[in-house]
C-alpha positions as CSV (number, residue, x, y, z in Angstrom):
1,X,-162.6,163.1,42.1
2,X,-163.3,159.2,42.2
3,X,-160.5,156.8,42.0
4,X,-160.8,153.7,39.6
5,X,-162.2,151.1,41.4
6,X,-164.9,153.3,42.4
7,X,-166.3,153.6,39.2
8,X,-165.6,150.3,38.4
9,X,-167.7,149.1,41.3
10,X,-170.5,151.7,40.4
11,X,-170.7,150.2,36.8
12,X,-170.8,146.8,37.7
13,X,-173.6,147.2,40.3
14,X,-175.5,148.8,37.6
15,X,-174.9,146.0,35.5
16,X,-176.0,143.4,37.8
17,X,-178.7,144.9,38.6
18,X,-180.1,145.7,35.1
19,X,-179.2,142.2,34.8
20,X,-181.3,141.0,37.6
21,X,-184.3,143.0,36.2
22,X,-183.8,141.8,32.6
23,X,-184.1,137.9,34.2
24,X,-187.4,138.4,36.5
25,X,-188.7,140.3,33.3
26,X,-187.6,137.2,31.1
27,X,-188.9,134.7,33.3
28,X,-192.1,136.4,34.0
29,X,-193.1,136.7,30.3
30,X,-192.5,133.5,28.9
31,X,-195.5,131.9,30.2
32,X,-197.4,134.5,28.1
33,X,-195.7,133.5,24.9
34,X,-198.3,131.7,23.3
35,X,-198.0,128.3,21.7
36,X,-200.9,125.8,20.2
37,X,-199.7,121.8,20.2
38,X,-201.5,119.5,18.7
39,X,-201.6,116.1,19.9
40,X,-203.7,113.0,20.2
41,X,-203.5,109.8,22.4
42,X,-205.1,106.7,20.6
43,X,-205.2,103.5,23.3
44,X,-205.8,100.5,20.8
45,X,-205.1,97.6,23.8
46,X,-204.3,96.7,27.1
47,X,-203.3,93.0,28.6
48,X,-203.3,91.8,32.0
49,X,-200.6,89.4,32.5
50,X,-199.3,87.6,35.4
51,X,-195.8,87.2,36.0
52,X,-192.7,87.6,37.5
53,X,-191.5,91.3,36.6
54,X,-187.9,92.1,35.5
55,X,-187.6,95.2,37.7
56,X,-183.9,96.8,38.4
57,X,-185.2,98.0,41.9
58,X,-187.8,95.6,42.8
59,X,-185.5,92.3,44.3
60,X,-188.3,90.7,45.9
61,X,-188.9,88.7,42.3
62,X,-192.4,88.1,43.5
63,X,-195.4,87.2,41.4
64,X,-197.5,90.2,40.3
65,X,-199.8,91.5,38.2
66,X,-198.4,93.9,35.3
67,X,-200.4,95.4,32.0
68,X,-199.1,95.7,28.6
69,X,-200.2,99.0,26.7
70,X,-200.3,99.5,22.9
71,X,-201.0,103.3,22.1
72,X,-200.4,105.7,19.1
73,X,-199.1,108.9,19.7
74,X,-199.3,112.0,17.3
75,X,-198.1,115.3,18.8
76,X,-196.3,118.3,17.0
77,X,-194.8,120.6,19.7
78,X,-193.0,122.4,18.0
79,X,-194.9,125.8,18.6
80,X,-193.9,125.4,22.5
81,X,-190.4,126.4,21.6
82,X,-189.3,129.7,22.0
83,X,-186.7,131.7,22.6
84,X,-186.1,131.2,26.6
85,X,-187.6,127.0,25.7
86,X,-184.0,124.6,26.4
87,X,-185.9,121.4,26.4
88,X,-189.4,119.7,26.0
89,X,-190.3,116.5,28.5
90,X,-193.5,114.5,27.1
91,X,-194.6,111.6,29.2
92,X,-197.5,109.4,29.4
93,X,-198.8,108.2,32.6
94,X,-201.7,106.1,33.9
95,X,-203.9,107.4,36.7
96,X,-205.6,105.2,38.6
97,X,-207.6,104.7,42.7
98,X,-207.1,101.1,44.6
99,X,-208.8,100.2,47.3
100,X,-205.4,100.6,49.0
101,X,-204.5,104.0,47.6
102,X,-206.4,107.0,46.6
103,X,-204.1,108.3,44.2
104,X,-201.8,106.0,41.9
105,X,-200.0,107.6,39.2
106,X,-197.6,105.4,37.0
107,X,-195.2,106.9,34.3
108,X,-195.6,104.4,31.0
109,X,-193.5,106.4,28.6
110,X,-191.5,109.3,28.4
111,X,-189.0,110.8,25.8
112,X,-186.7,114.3,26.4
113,X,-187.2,116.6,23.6
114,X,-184.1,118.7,22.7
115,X,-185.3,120.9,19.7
116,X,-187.9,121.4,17.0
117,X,-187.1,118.6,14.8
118,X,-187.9,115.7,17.2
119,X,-190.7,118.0,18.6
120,X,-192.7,116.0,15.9
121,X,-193.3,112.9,17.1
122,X,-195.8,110.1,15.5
123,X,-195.8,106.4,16.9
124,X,-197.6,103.9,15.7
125,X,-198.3,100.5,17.5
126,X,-195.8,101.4,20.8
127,X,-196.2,99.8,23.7
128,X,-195.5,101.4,26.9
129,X,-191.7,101.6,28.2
130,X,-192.1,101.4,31.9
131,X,-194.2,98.5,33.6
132,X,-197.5,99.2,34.3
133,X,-198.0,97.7,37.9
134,X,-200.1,98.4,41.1
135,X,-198.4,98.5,44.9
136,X,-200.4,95.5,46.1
137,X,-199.3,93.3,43.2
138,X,-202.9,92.9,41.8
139,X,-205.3,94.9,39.9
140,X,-208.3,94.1,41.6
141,X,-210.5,96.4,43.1
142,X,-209.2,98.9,40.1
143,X,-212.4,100.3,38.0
144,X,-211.0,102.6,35.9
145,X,-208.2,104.2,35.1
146,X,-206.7,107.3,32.3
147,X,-204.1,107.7,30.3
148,X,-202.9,111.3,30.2
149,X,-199.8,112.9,28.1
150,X,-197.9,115.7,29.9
151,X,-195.6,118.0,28.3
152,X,-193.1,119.7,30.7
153,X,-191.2,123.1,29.5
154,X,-187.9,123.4,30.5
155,X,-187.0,126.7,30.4
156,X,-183.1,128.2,30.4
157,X,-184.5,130.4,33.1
158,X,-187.8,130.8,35.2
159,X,-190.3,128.4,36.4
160,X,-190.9,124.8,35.2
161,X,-194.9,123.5,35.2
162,X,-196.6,120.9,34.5
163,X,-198.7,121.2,31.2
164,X,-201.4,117.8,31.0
165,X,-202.2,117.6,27.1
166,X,-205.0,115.2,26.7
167,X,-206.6,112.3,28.6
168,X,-207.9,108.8,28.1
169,X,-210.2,106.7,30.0
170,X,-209.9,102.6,30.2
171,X,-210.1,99.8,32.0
172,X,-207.6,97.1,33.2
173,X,-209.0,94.0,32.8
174,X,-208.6,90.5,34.9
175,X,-205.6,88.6,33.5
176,X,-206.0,85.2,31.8
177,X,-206.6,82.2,34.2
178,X,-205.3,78.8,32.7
179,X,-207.6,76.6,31.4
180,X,-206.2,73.5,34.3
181,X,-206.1,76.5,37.0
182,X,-209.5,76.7,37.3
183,X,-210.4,73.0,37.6
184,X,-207.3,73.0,40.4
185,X,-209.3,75.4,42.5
186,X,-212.7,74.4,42.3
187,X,-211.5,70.5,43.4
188,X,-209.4,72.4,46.2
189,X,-212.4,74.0,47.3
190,X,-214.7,70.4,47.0
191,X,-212.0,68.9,49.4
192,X,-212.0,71.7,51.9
């Protein structure tokens, strides 16, 4: 009645598209796993220096404002891998409005989590990895800014989103003015 490659080419459409339900199925559930991380931030200080920054795609080599950051990080993530999870992205970033700029958002750390056993992460004392810098060189006319973690599931199939863990407010404060600076400018500004 039908020839081989008739039924062949019946099966396999079956097969792809049981397939093809089985992945919207898949990638439409996994959000609903649920998982519970713990973490905390813990900023302990931030220093305003002034200097030339050692940047890979900057090759200007101007003069520019840059902050230091020391945090502590404790975070077990290990509960937001499941079965469909491939990898875990954490990353810390600092969220701050200029004058310039409504919205200025700088990534300060970030590690790639690959499975439950570095899903535990503790650090004490670390500064951050990526320099902290505004656009216009300067940090003044910044009030405020926070320090938010992110955790980003990667998932072997289905959507990626964003998931912001916990924030932190501070402030960047005015970097250190040499003591003979000072004197400098106020006799430039007798003379003028």
């Amino acid at each position: 009645m039908y020839n081989l490659f008739q039924r062949l080419s019946s099966i396999t459409s079956f097969a792809m598209s049981t397939l093809m339900a089985l992945v919207v199925l898949i990638s439409l559930t996994t959000p609903l796993i649920p998982s519970s991380p713990t973490h905390s931030v813990t900023l302990h200080s931030v220093q305003n220096a002034k200097g030339r920054v050692v940047d890979q795609f900057d090759r200007t080599a101007r003069k520019s404002e840059f902050a230091r950051l020391t945090f502590d990080l404790d975070a077990d993530l290990s509960s937001m891998f499941n079965w469909n999870t491939k990898l875990l992205f954490a990353y810390i970033t600092a969220d701050f409005e200029s004058p310039e700029y409504s919205t200025n958002r700088v990534v300060v750390w970030d590690r790639i989590i690959r499975n439950t056993r570095q899903a535990k992460l503790r650090l004490r004392k670390h500064h951050n990895k990526y320099t902290l810098r505004n656009m216009k060189q300067t940090f003044e006319g910044v009030e405020g800014a926070n320090l938010t973690l992110h955790i980003n599931p990667v998932p072997y199939l289905g959507i990626m989103y964003d998931k912001q863990a916990v924030s932190i407010p501070f402030t960047i404060p005015r970097p250190a003015v040499k003591a003979g600076t000072k004197e400098k400018a106020k006799k430039g500004k007798k003379t003028a």
